[in-house]
N, C-alpha and C positions, 0 to 999 in steps of 0.2 A: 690306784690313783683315780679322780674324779673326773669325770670327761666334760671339759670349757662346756660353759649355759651356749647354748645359739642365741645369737642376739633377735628382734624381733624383724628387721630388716634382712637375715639368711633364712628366717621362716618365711618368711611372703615370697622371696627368689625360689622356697622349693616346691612353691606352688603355682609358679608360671606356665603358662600352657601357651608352650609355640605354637600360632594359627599358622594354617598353611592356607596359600589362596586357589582356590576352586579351579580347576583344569575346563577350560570350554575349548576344545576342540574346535567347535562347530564358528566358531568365530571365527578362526584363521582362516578354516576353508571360506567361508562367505566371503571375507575379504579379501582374499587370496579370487574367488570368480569375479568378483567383481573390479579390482584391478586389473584381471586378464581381459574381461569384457571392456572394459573403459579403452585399452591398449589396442585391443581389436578396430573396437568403433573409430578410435581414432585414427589406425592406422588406415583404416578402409576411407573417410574421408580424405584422408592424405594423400592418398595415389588414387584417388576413385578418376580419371581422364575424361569424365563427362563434368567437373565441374572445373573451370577457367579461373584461379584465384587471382590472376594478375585484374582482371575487370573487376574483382571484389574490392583490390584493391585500387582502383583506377577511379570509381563507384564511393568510396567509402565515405572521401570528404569531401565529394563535389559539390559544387555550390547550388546546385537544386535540393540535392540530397541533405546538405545543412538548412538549408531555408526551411525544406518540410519538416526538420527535426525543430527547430525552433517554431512554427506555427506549432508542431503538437504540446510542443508545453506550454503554450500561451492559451491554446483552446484548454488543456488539463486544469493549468491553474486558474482560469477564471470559472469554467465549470463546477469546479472543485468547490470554489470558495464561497461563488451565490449556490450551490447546495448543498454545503454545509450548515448556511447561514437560514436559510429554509427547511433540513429538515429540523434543527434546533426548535423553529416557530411550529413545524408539523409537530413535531411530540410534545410539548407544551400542549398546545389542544388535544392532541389527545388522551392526555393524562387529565383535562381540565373537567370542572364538572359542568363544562356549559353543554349539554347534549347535540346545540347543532355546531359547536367544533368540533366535538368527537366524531358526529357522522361525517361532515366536510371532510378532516385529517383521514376518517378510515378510508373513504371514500377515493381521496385521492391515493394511497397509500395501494387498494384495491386495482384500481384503474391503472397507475402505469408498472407494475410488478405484474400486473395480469398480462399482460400485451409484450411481445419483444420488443427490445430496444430497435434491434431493424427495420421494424416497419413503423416504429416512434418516428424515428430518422427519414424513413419516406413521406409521412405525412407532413411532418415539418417543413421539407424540400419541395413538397409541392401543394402547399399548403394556398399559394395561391389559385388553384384550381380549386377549392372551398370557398373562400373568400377573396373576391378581386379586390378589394379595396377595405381598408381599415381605416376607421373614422371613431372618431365621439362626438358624442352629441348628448342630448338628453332622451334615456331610454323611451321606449314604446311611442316617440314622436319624430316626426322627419326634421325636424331640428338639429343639425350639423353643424358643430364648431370646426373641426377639421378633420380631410380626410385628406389618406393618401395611398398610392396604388400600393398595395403585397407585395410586387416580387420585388420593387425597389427599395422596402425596408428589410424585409425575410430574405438577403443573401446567402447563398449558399453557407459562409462563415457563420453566421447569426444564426439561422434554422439549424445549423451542426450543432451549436452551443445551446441553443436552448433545450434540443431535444435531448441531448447531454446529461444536462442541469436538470432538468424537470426531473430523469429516469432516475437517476443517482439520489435524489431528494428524497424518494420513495422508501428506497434501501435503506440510507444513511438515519430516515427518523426512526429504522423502528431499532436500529443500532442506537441510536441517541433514548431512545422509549426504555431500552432493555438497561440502558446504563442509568439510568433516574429508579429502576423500577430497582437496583441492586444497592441503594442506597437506602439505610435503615430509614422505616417511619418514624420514627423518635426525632431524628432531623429537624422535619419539619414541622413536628408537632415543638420543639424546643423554642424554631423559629416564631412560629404562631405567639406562643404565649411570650417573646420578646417585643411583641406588637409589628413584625415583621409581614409587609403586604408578601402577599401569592407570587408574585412577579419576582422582585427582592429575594423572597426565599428558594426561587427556579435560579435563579443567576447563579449569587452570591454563595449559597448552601449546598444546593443539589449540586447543579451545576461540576463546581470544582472537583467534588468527590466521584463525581460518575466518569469522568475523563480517564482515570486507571481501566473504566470497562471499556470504555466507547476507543480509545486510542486504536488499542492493535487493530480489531475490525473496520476502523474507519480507515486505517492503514491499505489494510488490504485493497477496500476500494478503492482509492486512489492509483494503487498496480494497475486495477481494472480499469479506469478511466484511461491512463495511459494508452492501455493494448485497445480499447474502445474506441480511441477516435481513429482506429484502421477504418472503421465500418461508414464516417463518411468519406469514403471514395465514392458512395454511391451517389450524395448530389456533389459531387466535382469539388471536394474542398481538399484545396492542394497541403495538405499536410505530408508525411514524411510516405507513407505508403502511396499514396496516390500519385505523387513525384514519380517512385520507383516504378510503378507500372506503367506509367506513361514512358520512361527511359528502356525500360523492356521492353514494348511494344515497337520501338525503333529499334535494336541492339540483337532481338529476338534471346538476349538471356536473361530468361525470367527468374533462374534457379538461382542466379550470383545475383543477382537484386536481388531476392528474398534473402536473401544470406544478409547482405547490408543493414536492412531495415533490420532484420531478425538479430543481430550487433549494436545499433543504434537503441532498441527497445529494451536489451540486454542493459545495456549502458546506463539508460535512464531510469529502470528500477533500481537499479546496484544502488543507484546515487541517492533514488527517493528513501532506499531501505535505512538508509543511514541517520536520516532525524528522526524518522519514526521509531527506531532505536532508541535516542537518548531521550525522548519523547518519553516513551511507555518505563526507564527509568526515572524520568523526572517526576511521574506522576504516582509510578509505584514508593514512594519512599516514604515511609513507615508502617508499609505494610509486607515489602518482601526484605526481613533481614539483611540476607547474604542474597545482596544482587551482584549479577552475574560481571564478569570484568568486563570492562570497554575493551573496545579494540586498540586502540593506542594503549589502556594499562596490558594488554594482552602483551602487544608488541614489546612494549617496555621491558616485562618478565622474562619474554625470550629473550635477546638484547644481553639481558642481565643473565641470563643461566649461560649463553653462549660467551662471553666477560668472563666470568667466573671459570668456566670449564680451560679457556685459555690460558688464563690465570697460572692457571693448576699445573695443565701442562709445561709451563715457563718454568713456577720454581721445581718440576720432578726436572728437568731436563739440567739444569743450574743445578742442583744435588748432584746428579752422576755425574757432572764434570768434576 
């Protein structure tokens, strides 16, 4: 007798090759120390008797303690936003072909990346010990349209923000410089020959495509500006840290104030992290495929696998009846 043809679909099945997946060991143990350390740390803040969580908690949402939290994001967001809007005009010249923007932009770009922001901030704060009095007039002659004293324009407030502003401008152009420079020359040479002026083709052309580079990193600055205006407590600007040390210095607990502020700062990245997320999707789309799930589609998915798994369990448990 003739033994039945295999068809071509029992040929392909007998050349299947079961994968099996790769044994890492070394992974459970790491996350296995690191769960036990996490459990440790925690536990040890939990009973640690040198720190009083009822004042942490007594602290948390007090109304100095809210006030300073809302001054820091009024100083962030307006620091933020004239230097953004500055380094934009910084890297423009510096990219331009007028040689004395280039040195101006480097120059500035030089000057306050070279210097710490902390003693930017002291200068600012006592800036009227430079200048008693700030006036215009018409240069190189004693001709005076108006003037008026320094330290009653330069408030503590205003010199926090400027010196803020100025420092972040610095950073932020050559993140704005790197994200123009990552955009093909074809661009704007396409521009050019649509009769498209220099200006028009920085906005309209570069501009929009360089925002996929300049986002995440101008992101991050913005964390930094956050944690940054701790640093004017040094001329008296009552924002959320400088609150907390003044309430520590009466209370003499300094460690459950830091704790607060150190909760509150927590709080306010968490929240900033979040546009800057749909941000760096809005701007990545047609260049990364398979962009990664939101957190609401994240949620949705578990949601749905935990639905599902109930599901399941419902009609096995309805079968054995």
């Amino acid at each position: 007798m003739s033994t039945p043809a295999t068809t071509a679909s029992e040929r392909d099945r007998s050349f299947d090759i079961e994968a099996l997946p790769l044994r890492r060991p070394g992974r459970w143990i790491w996350a296995i120390v690191l769960v036990l350390f996490a459990a440790w740390f925690t536990q040890a803040l939990a009973t640690n008797k040198n720190i009083d969580y009822s004042v942490v908690g007594k602290y948390l949402f007090d109304r100095d303690i809210v006030l300073g939290v809302g001054l820091t994001l009024v100083i962030t967001a307006v620091s933020m936003l004239i230097s953004t809007v500055l380094a934009v005009v910084l890297a423009a010249m510096r990219l331009s072909g007028n040689p004395v923007m280039v040195v101006f932009s480097s120059f500035y770009v030089w000057l306050f990346r070279g210097t710490p922001l902390l003693v930017q901030i002291v200068i600012w704060g006592y800036f009227g010990l430079i200048f008693e009095k700030i006036s215009i007039g018409i240069p190189f002659t004693d001709v005076v349209f108006w003037q008026q004293d320094t330290n009653t324009l330069l408030t503590p407030l205003v010199a926090g923000i400027i010196a803020l502003t100025l420092n972040e401008a610095a950073y932020s152009a050559e993140i704005v410089r790197s994200g123009m420079l990552s955009v093909d020359s074809g661009q704007s040479e396409a521009a050019a020959s649509l009769g498209m002026s220099p200006l028009a083709t920085f906005v309209r052309i570069l501009l929009p495509q360089a925002m996929r580079v300049i986002i995440p990193p101008l992101g991050n600055e913005l964390i930094s500006m956050v944690k940054n205006t701790s640093l004017l407590s040094l001329i008296a600007v009552m924002e959320v840290y400088t609150r907390a040390t003044q309430i520590s210095a009466q209370n003499l607990k300094q460690v459950e104030l830091l704790i607060v502020v150190s909760l509150w700062y927590l709080v306010i990245v968490s929240l900033l992290s979040i546009p800057q997320y749909y941000l760096e999707r809005h701007f990545g789309r047609g260049v990364e495929r398979n962009a990664p799930a939101t957190p609401l589609q994240k949620a949705k998915e578990f949601t749905g696998a935990i639905a599902v798994q109930l599901q399941g369990k419902k009609k096995g448990a309805r079968s054995n009846d």
